[in-house]
N, C-alpha and C positions, 0 to 999 in steps of 0.2 A: 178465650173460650167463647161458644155461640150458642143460640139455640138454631138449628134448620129447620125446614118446614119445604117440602116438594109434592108435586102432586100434578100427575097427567091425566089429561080427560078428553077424551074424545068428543065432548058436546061443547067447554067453556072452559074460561078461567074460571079455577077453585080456589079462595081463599080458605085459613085457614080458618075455624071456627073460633070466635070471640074469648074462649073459655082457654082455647088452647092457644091463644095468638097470647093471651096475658100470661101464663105458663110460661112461653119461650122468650117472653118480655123478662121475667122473672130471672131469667138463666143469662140475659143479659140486656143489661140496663142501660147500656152506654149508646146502642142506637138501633134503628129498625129499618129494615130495606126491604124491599120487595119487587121482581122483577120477573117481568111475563113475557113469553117468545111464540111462534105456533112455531110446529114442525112439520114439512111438507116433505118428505125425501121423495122425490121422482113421483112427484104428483099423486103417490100412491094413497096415501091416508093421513090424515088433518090432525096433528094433536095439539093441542091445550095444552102448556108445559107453565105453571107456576111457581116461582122459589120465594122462599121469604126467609131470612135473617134475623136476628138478634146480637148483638156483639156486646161481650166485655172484653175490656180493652186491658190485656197485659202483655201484649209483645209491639214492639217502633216505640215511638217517640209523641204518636199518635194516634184518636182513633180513627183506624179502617172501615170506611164502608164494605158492609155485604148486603147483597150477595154481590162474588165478584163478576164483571163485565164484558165481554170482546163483541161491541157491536156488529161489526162486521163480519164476523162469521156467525155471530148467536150463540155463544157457549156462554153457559154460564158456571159458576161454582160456589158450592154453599159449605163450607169448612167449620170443623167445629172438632181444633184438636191443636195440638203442639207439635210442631217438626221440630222433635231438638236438632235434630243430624239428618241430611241428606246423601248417599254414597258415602258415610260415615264423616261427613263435615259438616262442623257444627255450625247452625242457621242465626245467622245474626239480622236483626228490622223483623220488617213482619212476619211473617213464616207464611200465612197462607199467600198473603201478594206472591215471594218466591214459589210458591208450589202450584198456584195458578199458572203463572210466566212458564215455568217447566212442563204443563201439562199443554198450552199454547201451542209449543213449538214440538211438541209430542204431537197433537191432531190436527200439525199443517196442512193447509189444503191440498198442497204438491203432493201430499205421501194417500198412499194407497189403503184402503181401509183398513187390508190386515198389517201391513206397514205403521200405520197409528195406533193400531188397537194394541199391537205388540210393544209397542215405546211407551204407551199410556200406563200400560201395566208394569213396565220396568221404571218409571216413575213413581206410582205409587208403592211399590216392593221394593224403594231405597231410601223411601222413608223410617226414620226412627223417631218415636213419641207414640203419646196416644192421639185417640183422633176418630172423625167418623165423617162422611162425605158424601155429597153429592156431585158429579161431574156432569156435565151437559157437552157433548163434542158436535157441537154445531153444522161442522164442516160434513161429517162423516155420518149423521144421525144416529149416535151412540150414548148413553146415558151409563155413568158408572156410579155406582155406591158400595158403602162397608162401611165396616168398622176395621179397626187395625186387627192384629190378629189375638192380641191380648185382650182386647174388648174390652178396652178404659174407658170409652165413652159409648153414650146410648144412643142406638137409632132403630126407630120401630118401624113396622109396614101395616098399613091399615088397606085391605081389600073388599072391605063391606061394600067399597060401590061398583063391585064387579057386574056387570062386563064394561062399564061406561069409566071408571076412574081407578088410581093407585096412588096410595098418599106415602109419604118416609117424614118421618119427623123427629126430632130428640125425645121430647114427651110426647103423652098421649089425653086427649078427652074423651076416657072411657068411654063416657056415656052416649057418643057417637061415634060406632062402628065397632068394630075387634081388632085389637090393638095386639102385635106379638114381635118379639125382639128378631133382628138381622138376626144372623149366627156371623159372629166373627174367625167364619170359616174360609172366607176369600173374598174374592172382588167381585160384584157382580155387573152382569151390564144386560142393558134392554138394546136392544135394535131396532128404530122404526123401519125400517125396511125390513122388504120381502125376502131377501138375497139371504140367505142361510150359508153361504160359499166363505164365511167369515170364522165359524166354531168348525173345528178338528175333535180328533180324538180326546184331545186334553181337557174340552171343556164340557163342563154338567150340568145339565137341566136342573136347575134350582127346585128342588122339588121341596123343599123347605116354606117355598112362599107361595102357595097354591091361589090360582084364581084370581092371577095377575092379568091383566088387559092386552098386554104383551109379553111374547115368550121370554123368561129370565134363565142367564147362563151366571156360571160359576167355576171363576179361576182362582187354583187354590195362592196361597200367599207363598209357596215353596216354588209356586211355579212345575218345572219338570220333575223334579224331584219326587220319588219314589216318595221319602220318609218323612213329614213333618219334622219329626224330633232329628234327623239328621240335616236340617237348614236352617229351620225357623227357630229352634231352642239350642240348636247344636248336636254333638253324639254324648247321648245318655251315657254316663257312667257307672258301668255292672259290675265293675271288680270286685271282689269280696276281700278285707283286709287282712293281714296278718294280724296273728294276735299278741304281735311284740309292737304293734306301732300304739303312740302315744301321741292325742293330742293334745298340747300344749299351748301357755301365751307366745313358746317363741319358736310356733308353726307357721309356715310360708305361707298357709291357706287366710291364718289371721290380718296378715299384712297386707295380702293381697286383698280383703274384702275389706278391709279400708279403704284401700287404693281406688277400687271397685263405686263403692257407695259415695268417697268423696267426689268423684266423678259424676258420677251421676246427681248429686246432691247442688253440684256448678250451678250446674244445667237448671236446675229446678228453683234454686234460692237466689240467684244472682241475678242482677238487671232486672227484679221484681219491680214498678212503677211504684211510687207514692200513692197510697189509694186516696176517693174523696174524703175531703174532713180530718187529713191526719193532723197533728199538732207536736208539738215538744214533747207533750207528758203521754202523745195518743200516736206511734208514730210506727207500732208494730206494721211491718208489710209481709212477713210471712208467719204462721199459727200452727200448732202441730196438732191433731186431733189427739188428744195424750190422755192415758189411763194409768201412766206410771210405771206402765209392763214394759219390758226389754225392747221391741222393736222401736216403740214411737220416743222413748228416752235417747235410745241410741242416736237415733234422729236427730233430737233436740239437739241434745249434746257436740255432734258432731255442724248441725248448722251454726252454734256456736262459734266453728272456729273458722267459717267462713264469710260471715255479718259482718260489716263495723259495728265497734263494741256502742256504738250510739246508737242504735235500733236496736229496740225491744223486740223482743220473743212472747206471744202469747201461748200458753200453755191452757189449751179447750179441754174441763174436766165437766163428766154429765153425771148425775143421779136423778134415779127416781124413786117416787111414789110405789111402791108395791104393796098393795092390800094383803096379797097372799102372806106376806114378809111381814108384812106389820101385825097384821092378826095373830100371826105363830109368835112376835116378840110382847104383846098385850098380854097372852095367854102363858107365855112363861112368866111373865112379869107379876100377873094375878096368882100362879102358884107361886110363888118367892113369898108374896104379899101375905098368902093365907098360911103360909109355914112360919114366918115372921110375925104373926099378929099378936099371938100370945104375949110375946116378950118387949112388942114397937109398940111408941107412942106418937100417935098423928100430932106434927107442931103445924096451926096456920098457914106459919110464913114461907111453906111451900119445902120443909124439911122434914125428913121422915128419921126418925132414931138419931138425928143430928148429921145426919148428911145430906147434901144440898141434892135439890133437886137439877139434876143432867145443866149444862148450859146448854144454847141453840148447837155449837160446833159438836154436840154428840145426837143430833135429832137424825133419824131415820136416814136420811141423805147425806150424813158423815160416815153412816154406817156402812156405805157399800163397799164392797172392797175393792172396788175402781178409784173410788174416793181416797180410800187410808192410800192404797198406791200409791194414788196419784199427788196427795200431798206428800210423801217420803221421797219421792223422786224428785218431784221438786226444791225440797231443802238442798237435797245433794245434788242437784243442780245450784243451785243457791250456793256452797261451797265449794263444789269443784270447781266453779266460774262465775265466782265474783263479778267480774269485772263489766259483765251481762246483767241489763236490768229484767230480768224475768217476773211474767206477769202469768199466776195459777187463776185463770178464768172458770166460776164455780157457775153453770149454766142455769140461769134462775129465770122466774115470773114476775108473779106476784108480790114482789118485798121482799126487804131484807129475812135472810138467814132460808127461802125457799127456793130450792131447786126446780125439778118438774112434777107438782102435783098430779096426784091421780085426776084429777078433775080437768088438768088442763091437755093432759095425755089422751084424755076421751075428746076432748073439745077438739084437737085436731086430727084424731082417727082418721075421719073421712076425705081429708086430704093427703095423707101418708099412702091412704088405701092405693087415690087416685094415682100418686107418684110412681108409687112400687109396680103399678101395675104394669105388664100382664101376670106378674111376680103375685102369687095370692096365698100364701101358708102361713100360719102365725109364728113360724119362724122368720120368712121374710118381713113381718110387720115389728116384731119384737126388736130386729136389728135396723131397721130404718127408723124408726120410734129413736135409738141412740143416736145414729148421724143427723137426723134431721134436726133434733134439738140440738146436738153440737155445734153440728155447721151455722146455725142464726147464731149464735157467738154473745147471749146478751146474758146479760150474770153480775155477780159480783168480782170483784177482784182483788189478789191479794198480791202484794210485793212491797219490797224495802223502801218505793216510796211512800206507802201508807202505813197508819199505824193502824188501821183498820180496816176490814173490807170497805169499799164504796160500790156504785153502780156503772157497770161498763159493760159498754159494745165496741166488742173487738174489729178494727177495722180493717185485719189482713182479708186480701182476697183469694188469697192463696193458701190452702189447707194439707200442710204433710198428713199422708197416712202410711201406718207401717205396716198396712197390708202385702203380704205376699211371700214374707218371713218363713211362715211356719209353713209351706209346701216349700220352699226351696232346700231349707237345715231345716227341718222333722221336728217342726216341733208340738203337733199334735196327739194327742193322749193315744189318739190312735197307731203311731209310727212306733210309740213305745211299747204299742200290744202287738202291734206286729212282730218286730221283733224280739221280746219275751216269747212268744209262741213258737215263731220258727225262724230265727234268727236273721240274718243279714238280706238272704235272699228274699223274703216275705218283707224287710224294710224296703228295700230296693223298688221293689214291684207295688207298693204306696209311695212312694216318691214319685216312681216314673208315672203312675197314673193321676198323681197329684201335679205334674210339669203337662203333663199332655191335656188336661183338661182344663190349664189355667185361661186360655179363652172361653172356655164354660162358666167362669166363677158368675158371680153376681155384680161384675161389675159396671153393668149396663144401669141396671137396679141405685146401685149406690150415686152414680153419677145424675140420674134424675133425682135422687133426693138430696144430695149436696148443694146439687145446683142452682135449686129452686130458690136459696137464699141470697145468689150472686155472687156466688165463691168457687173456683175450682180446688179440687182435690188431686195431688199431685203424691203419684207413687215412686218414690226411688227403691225399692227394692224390685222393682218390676221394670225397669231401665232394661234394654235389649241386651246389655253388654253384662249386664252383672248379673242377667239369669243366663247368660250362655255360658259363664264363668259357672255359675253354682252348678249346673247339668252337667257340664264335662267338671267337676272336680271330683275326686273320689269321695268314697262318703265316709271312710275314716277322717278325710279334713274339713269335715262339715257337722258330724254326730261324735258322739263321745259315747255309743252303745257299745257294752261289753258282755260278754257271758257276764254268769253269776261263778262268782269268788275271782273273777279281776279285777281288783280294784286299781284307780290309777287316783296313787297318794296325789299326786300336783293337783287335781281338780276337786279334791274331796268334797261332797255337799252342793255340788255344781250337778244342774241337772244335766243329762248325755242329749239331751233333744236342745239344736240350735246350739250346739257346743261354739262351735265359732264365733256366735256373733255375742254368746256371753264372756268367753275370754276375750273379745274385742271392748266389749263395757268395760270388763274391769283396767283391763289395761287405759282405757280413756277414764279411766278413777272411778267408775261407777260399780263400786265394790257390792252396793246394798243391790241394784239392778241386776247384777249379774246373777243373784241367785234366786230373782224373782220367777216364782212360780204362772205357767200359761194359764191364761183366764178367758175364755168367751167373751166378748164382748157384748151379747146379752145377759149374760150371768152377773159381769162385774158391772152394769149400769143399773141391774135388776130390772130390764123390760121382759124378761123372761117370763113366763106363768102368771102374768098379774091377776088375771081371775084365780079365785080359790076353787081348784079341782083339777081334775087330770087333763090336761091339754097337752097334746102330742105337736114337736113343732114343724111335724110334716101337718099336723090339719088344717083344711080350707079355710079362710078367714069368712067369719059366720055374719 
């Protein structure tokens, strides 16, 4: 993973600004490059072309310099992504070295502009992973950029120095210019030349990134294809079920999203490098962002049986501080107190009517319900796979037995703000408030080698998240009201709009606040191959919704949302998992509402 940094100017080389060069320092630690070209096509007009890099090093044998180089013709390339699979073959050594080489021999100088422009783009559309990019085509004066079509990683376009500059970078310093996310809606490319004889009907004026210095086009990721969802996700699946079919643990659909997830899980957990500082008793290299809920267990569980049983699993659990929360639990606590007083006698030693005062493991931040989760999934992790030293990392501050106080959640507000940004709602900040503490990874920890929490910093760089679960199997509160209301075909039509906007998620958002710690976050449920799989499967082998008065005895007590991938827990023994209840992930960290009073989480961050 990388941080980029590009930016054309028609007056100079533009570095990036000090604020934001430490930013992309931050995203990756392992080395810094920086490489500057003009572009003169037919003598026409002079540009400025700047790239600057950052690298952390988890794919070869070693670290790679970027940005990459081809003196001779002047391209350059700034990479900041994972190729698992190319033409569906999976990428072994660097990934961007291969994806440079392939893009080389894509805008040879022999080949004809639209001859290259067309191979450029069939390179990049045969890529699988996440990713986001800068291409410089030397030969051809072509400049390409994107994000994949999922939009796993971030790149933003700053055009404050219009008419004279145009910046692309992973993060942003706010506080210099107006900062707004790609759309991981296709490929785009700038043309320093005049020759307009290169875009056809197929291609569209970017009108998303207004007041660019040169005209930007946009080719979509389907290529000719009429249908997004009939290329790039697959063919939606609308059948409506019978209401004699039953799903079960010993349905094709379950085996298959094994089959599915193992795969893709390979890819993500395997040939993970030794990070710095690891040791015998310190030697986790891959960490799951884990609340105990269904998807990020399932995870665990299954990278289990992929590890040697000698590397540890860190298991990242976060709480906090919530005023609002603790106020309402003081003031229940004080009517208990005052209904009690008649008959209770105050003892010094910190006991009231002879029962002990709470110990630290029931203080506010045991209480959240991320936390109970995420220690009961843990245990049974702990049982189901012994054989695994698993490590429940409790994400702390200040001392023993604290989490993330309120105090220190306000301490770093103003940098979450800057992360999130162009993202500004106190729903966005409430849910980046949990990953950003997550992903620094520093806490106490608890496993069978201690008989006590101690103080640790987790040193995987690599972070599972089980995002993407509940848009593929339904398992949002909302998929259930859909359905309640108007049955299959109202489910249907929330999914499909839940698969077509998954390049809309927030995942631009989350990758700058991950990453600022020097960790990537890695989705397998979002693998190209296991969301094609879930889009074309029916949705009876995917949801367990039924009218009311069908009940289906084999699942009883099993929720119908993400039916699959709960009967896939239990089957892999995660019996208590399987019937775990969907939670927010603001709700169950409690960054939600921290002020006391009505905060809506669409409102602007004040």
């Amino acid at each position: 993973m990388c941080g980029i940094h590009s930016c054309i100017s028609k007056v100079a080389f533009q570095a990036p600004s000090v604020e934001l060069k430490h930013l992309l320092c931050e995203r990756g630690p392992d080395y810094i490059g920086d490489v500057r070209t003009k572009v003169d096509i037919d003598h026409q007009s002079l540009h400025w072309v700047s790239c600057t890099s950052t690298v952390l090093a988890l794919r070869g044998d070693q670290v790679t310099a970027q940005p990459f180089q081809d003196v001779p013709s002047g391209s350059i390339f700034c990479w900041n992504g994972e190729a698992w699979k190319i033409d569906g073959e999976v990428v072994s050594g660097n990934d961007g070295q291969v994806v440079f080489d392939m893009l080389l021999k894509a805008s040879d100088a022999k080949l004809l502009a639209t001859e290259s422009r067309a191979a450029v783009l069939n390179v990049l559309r045969s890529i699988s992973g996440p990713f986001a990019f800068v291409y410089l085509d030397g030969n051809h004066g072509l400049m390409y950029f994107g994000r994949d079509f999922l939009g796993r990683r971030s790149l933003l376009f700053n055009t404050d120095g219009f008419p004279t500059s145009f910046e692309l970078s992973s993060c942003s310093d706010h506080r210099l210019g107006s900062w707004h996310e790609v759309e991981a809606d296709g490929i785009y490319q700038i043309s320093f030349s005049d020759d307009n004889s290169l875009y056809g009907q197929d291609d569209n004026i970017a009108d998303t990134i207004p007041n660019a210095i040169l005209p930007i086009y946009r080719q979509s990721w389907e290529g000719n294809e009429p249908k997004p969802s009939s290329s790039v996700f697959g063919v939606f699946n609308r059948s409506i079920p019978s209401t004699t079919h039953v799903l079960n643990s010993a349905a094709l659909s379950v085996s298959e999203l094994r089959q599915h997830l193992q795969e893709s899980l390979k890819l993500r957990v395997l040939n993970v490098p030794e990070p710095p500082g690891s040791s015998d008793n310190q030697n986790a290299r891959v960490a799951i962002l884990f609340s105990g809920g269904l998807d990020c267990t399932v995870l665990a569980r299954m990278t289990h049986d992929l590890l040697p049983f000698e590397q540890h699993i860190d298991l990242i659990n976060v709480a906090f501080e919530n005023p609002r929360v603790v106020e309402a639990a003081r003031n229940s606590c004080e009517s208990q107190r005052q209904r009690q007083r008649g008959a209770q006698k105050s003892v010094q030693n910190g006991t009231v009517a002879g029962t002990a005062i709470e110990p630290p493991l029931t203080t506010s931040f045991e209480a959240c319900p991320d936390r109970e989760t995420g220690r009961k999934a843990f245990r049974e992790l702990q049982k189901v796979c012994p054989e695994r030293l698993w490590k429940f990392v409790t994400v702390s501050s200040n001392g023993p037995w604290v989490d993330v106080p309120y105090i220190e959640t306000i301490e770093h507000r103003a940098k979450v703000i800057n992360l999130i940004h162009p993202h500004n709602t106190e729903m966005d900040l409430s849910i980046a408030y949990a990953l950003y503490f997550a992903s620094r990874g520093q806490g106490l920890v608890s496993s069978s080698l201690y008989p006590r929490p101690i103080p640790y910093s987790a040193p995987a760089r690599v972070l599972l998240s089980g995002l993407g679960a509940d848009e593929l199997f339904g398992g949002y509160t909302r998929h259930a009201t859909a359905f309640h209301r108007n049955g299959f075909t109202a489910l249907l039509n929330e999914l499909e709009l839940d698969v077509n906007r998954l390049g809309k998620r927030n995942l631009g958002r989350d990758d700058r606040v991950i990453s600022h710690w020097g960790r990537e976050a890695r989705f397998p449920y979002l693998d190209e191959s296991l969301v094609k799989w879930a889009v074309e499967c029916p949705i009876a082998f995917k949801c367990g919704f039924r009218d009311r008065g069908e009940e289906n005895p084999e699942n009883l007590g099993i929720e119908p949302g993400k039916l699959v991938l709960r009967l896939l827990a239990y089957e892999l023994g995660l019996k208590s998992v399987a019937y775990e209840k969907k939670r927010a992930i603001q709700f169950g960290a409690r960054t939600a509402k921290m002020e006391i009073g009505r905060t809506k989480g669409t409102a602007l961050i004040s």
